[in-house]
C-alpha positions as CSV (number, residue, x, y, z in Angstrom):
1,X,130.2,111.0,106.2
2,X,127.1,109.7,104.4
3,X,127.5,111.9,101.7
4,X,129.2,110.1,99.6
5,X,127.5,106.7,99.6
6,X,123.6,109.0,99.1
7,X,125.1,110.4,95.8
8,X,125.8,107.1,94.6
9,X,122.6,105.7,95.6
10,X,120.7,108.6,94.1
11,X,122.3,108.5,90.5
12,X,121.0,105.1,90.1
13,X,117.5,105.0,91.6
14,X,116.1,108.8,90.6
15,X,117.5,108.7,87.4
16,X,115.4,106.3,85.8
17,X,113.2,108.9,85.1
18,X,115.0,109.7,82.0
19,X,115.4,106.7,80.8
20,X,111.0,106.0,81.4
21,X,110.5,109.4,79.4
22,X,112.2,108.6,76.4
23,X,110.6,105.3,76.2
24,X,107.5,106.2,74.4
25,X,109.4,107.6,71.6
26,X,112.1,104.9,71.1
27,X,109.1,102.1,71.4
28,X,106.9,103.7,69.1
29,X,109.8,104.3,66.8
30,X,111.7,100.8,66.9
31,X,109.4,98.8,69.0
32,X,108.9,96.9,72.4
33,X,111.7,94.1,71.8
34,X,114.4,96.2,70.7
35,X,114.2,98.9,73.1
36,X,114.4,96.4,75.7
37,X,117.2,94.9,74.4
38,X,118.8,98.1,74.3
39,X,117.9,99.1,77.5
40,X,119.6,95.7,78.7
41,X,122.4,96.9,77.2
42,X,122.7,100.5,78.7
43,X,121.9,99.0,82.1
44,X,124.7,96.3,80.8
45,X,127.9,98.8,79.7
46,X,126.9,101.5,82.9
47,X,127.1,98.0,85.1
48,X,130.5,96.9,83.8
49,X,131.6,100.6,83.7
50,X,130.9,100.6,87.8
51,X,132.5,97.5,88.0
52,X,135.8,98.8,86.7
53,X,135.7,102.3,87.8
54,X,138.7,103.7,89.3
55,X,141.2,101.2,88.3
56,X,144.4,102.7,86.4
57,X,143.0,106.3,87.3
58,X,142.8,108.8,89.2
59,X,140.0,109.4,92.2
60,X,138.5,112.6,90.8
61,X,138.5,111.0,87.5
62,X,136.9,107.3,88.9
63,X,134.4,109.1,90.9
64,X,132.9,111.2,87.7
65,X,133.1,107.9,85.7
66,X,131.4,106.3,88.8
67,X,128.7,109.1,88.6
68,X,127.6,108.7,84.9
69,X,128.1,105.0,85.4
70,X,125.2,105.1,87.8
71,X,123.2,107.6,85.5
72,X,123.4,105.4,82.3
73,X,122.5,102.4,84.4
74,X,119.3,104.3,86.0
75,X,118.7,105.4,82.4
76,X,118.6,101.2,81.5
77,X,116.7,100.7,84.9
78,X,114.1,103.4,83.8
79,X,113.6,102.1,80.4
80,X,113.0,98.3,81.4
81,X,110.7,99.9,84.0
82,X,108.5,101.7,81.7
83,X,108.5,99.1,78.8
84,X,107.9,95.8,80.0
85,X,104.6,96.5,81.0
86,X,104.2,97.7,77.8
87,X,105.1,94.7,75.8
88,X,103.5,92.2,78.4
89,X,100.4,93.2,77.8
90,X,101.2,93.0,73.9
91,X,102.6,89.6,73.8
92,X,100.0,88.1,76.1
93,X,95.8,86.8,74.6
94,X,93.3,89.4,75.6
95,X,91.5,87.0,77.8
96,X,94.6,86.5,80.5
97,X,96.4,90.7,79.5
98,X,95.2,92.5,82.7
99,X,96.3,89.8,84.9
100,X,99.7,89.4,83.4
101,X,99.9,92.8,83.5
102,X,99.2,93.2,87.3
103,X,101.5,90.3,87.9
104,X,104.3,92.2,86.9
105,X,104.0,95.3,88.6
106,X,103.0,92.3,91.8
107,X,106.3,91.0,91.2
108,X,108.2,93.9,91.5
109,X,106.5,94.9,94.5
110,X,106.6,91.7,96.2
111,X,110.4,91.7,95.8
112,X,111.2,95.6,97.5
113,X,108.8,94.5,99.8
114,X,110.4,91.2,100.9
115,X,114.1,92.8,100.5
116,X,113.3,95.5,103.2
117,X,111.9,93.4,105.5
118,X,114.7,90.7,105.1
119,X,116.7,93.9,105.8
120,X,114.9,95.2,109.0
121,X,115.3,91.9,110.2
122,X,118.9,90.8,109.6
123,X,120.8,94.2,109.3
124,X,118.8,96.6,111.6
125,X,121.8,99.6,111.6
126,X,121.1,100.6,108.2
127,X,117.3,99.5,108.1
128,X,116.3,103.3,108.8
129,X,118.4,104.5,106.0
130,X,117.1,102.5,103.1
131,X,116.7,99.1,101.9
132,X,119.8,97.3,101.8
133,X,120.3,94.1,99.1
134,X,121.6,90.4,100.0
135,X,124.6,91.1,97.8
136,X,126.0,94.0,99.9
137,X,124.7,92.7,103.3
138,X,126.7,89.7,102.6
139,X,129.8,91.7,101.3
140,X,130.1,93.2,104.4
141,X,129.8,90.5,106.1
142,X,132.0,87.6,104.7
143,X,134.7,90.0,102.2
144,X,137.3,91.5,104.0
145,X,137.6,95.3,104.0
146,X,138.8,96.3,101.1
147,X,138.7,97.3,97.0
148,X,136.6,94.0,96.1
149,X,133.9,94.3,99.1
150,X,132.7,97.7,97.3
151,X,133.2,96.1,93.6
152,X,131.8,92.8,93.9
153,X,128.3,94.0,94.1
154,X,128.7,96.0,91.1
155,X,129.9,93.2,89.4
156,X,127.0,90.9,90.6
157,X,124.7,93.3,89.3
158,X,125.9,93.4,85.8
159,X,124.5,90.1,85.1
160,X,121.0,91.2,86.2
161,X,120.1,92.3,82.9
162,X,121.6,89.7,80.6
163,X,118.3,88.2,79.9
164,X,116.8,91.3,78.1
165,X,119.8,91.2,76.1
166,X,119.7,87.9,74.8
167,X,116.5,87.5,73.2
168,X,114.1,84.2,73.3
169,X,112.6,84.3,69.7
């Protein structure tokens, strides 16, 4: 019965490994900035793509569109992994680089820390399984069983990503 829900969760957190490998190339070809911006964008469209999946279709066909969904947004999640610490320590003065650098990868770590321990605490039935997110603890909780309390978190999670897309300078 788990099946199902494992695939789903696989396609989007091992396959970022693709999208970190063919980081080097696009960033030494076109550069730190606009391979994050495309990377926002892949994770962007395989967000939206989730978000929509299986609506005027059928279920073999949403569920392949819901699989390479997932893989085009791990490719974006790989990429954005691989590259910002990249073009942090490039954008930041020598004197201040390592820290920034460590702060980043401190972030990150911070937050999967603090989500499975939020998680352990407040939803203990699926603690042992993986880390579960706010968004879906609380979709399970207040949305009533149904299309939307699947879909809303993919829909939340498509604006994740909208600030690499949008560029500051």
């Amino acid at each position: 019965m788990s099946f199902f829900p494992d695939v789903i969760y696989h396609h989007l957190v091992h396959h970022p490994s693709f999208g970190a490998l063919s980081t080097g190339y696009l960033s030494s070809k076109f550069g730190r900035k606009p391979s994050l911006i495309v990377s926002g964008l892949i994770y962007i469209i395989g967000s939206v793509v989730q978000s929509i999946v299986g609506l005027g279709s059928s279920q073999a066909v949403g569920l392949r569109v819901l699989y390479f969904s997932r893989f085009l947004g791990g490719i974006g999640v790989g990429m954005v992994s691989a590259l910002v610490p990249y073009y942090v320590s490039e954008c930041t003065p020598k004197s201040i680089r390592g820290r920034c650098t460590g702060m980043v990868q401190l972030a990150n770590n911070i937050g999967i820390m603090l989500s499975c321990e939020f998680t352990f605490l407040f939803y203990p039935t699926r603690a042992n399984v993986r880390c579960v997110d706010w968004v879906n603890y609380s979709a399970s909780k207040d949305i009533p069983f149904g299309e939307m309390q699947w879909r809303l978190p993919l829909i939340m999670q498509s604006f994740s990503f909208n600030h690499l897309v949008v560029p500051s300078r």
